[in-house]
Wavefront OBJ file of the C-alpha trace (Angstrom):
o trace
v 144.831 -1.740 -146.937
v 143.117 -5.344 -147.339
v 143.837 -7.331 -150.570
v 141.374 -9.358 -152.437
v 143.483 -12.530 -153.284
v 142.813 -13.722 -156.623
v 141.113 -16.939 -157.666
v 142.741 -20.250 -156.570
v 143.098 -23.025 -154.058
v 144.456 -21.923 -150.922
v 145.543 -23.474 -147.900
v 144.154 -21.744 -144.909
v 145.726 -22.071 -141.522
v 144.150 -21.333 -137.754
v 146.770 -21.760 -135.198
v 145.262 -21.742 -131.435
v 146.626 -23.089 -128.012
v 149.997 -24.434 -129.969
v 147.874 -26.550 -132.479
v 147.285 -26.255 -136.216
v 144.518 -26.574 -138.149
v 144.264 -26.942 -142.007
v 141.721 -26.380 -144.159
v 141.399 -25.838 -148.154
v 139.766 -22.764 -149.156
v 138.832 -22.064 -152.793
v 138.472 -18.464 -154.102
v 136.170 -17.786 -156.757
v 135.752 -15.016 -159.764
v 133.192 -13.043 -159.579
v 131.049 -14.294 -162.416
v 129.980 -10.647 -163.840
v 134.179 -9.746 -163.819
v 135.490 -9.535 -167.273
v 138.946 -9.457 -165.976
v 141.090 -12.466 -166.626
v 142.838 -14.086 -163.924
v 146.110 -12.845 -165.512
v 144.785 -9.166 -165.187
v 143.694 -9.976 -161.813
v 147.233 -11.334 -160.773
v 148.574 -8.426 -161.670
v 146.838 -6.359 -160.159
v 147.045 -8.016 -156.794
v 150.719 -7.676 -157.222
v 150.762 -4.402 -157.521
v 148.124 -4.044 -154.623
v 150.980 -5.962 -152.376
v 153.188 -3.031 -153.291
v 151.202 -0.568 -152.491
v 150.094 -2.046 -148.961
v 154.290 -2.510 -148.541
v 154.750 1.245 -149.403
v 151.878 2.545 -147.222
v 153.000 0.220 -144.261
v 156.607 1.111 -144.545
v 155.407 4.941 -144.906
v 153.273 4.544 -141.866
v 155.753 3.096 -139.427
v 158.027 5.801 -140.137
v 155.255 8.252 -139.189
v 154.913 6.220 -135.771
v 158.460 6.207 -135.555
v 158.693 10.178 -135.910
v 155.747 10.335 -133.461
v 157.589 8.219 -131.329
v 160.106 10.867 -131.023
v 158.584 13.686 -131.232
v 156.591 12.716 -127.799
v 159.649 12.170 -126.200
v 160.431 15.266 -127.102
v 157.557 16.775 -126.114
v 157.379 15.001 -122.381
v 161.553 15.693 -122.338
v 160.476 19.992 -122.886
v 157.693 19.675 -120.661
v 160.138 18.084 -117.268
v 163.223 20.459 -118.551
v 160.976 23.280 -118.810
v 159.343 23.005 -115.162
v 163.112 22.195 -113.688
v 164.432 25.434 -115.433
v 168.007 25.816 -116.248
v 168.225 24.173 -119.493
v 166.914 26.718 -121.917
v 169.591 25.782 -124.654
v 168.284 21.713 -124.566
v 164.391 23.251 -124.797
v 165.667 25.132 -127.746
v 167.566 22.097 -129.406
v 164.702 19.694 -128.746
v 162.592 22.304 -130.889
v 165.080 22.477 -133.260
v 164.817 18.513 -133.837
v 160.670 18.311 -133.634
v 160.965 20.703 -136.611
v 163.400 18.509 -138.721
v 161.379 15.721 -137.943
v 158.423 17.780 -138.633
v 159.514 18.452 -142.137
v 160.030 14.805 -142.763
v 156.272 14.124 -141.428
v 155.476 16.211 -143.645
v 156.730 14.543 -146.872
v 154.681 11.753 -145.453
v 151.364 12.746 -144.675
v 149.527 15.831 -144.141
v 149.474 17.163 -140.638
v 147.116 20.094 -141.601
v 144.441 17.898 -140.808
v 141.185 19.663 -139.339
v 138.952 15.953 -139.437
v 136.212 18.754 -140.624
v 135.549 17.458 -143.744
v 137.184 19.839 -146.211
v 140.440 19.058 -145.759
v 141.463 16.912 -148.857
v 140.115 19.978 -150.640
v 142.530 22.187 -148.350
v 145.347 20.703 -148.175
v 147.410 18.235 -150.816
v 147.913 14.737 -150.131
v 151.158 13.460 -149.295
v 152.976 10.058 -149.686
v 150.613 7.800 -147.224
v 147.383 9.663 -148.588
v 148.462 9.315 -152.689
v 149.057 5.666 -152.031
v 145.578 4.914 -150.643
v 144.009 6.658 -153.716
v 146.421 5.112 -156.044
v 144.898 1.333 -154.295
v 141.486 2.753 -154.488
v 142.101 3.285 -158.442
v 143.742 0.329 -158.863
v 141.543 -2.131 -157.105
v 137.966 -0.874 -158.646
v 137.518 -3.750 -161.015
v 139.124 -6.735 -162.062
v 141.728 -5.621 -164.932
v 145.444 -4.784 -164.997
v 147.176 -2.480 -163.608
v 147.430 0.681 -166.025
v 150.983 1.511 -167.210
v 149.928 5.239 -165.364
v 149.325 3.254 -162.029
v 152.710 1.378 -162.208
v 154.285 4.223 -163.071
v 152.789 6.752 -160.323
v 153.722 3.856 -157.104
v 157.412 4.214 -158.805
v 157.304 7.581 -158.449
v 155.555 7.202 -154.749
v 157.561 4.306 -153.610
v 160.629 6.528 -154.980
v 159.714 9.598 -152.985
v 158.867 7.618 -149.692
v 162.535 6.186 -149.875
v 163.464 9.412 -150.351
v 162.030 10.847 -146.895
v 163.101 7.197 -145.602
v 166.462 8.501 -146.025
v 166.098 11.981 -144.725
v 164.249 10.403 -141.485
v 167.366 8.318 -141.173
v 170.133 10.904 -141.794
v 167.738 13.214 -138.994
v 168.388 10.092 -136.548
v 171.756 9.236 -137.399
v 172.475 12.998 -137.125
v 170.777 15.385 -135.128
v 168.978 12.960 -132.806
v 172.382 11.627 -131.844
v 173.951 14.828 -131.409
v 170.631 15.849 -129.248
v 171.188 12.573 -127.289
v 175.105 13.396 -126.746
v 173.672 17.028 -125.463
v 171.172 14.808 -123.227
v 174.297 12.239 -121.749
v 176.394 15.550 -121.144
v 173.578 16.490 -118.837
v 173.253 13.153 -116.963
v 169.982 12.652 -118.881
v 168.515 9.561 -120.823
v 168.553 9.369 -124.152
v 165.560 9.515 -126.686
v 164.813 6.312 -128.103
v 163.938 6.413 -132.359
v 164.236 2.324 -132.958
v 160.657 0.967 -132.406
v 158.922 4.044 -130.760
l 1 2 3 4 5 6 7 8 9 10 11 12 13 14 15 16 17 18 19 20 21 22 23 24 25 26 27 28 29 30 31 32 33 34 35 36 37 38 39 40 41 42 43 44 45 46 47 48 49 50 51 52 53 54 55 56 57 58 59 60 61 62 63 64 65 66 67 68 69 70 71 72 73 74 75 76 77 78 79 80 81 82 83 84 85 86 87 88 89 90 91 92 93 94 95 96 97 98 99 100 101 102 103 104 105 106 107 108 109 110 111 112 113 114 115 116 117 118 119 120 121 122 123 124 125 126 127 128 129 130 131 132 133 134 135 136 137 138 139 140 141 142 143 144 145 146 147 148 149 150 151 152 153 154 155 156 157 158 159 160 161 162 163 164 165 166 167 168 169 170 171 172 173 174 175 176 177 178 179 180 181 182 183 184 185 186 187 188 189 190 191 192
């Protein structure tokens, strides 16, 4: 999500090779907005919310993708080994509670056909880019409705923030106790 910055004197900065480089930068209104640079304030503020609610949505989709590969590549060695039918079954066990959080998060229904916002509802990730599309069309301040529906967003995304983290505080851990009991490596949820 790129922000527009609103009009001002900035201070631009190009750091190469260990060296800085200054230079003043001036953004200007469009001369045909009718938005004051008030109303424009605003709404950049609220665009900087947004962007921090879709960011912190999408790296705890790469973070449950991060997993559920290592689930994945985990079933596919246990599975060609044999013997450990009761981890295989655990490990699909947690894919699906992770799935379930994914799914608060963005929809994995996804064909790429076309159709599919027509198909299937947005989720969290997908209501907060149309929310920035809304707010961002011209140069006035944020609607009390916009403010009000990236609560309600930002609310449900810390809601699935919290079930992601009881999942990995819970059942990943009690997967990865299952895994040490077996003399295997643990899955790793911080950063993947």
């Amino acid at each position: 999500m790129a922000l527009r910055h609103p009009p001002g004197d900035y201070t631009v900065t190009l750091r190469v090779g260990g060296e800085e480089f200054d230079a003043p930068l001036t953004v200007l209104q469009d001369p045909s907005s009718e938005g004051t640079r008030a109303d424009i304030v605003a709404q950049f503020g609220l665009m900087q919310q947004l962007r921090n609610d879709y960011d912190a949505a999408a790296d705890a989709i790469n973070r449950i993708e991060g997993v559920r590969r290592q689930l994945r590549d985990l079933e596919a060695v246990l599975e060609s080994q044999g013997g450990a039918d009761d981890l295989i079954e655990q490990a699909g066990a947690l894919e699906e509670r992770l799935i379930e959080v994914e799914e608060e998060l963005i929809q994995l229904r996804s064909t790429g056909t076309g159709q599919d916002g027509v198909r299937y509802p947005a989720k969290i990730a997908g209501k907060l880019r149309h929310l920035a599309g809304g707010v961002e069309t011209a140069d006035f301040r944020p609607t009390d409705q916009h403010q009000e529906v990236q609560t309600l967003l930002r609310n449900a995304r810390m809601d699935a923030r919290g079930e992601l983290a009881a999942v990995l505080e819970n059942d990943l851990a009690a997967f990865n106790r299952l895994l040490a009991d077996r003399g295997l490596n643990p899955l790793i949820s911080d950063g993947a």
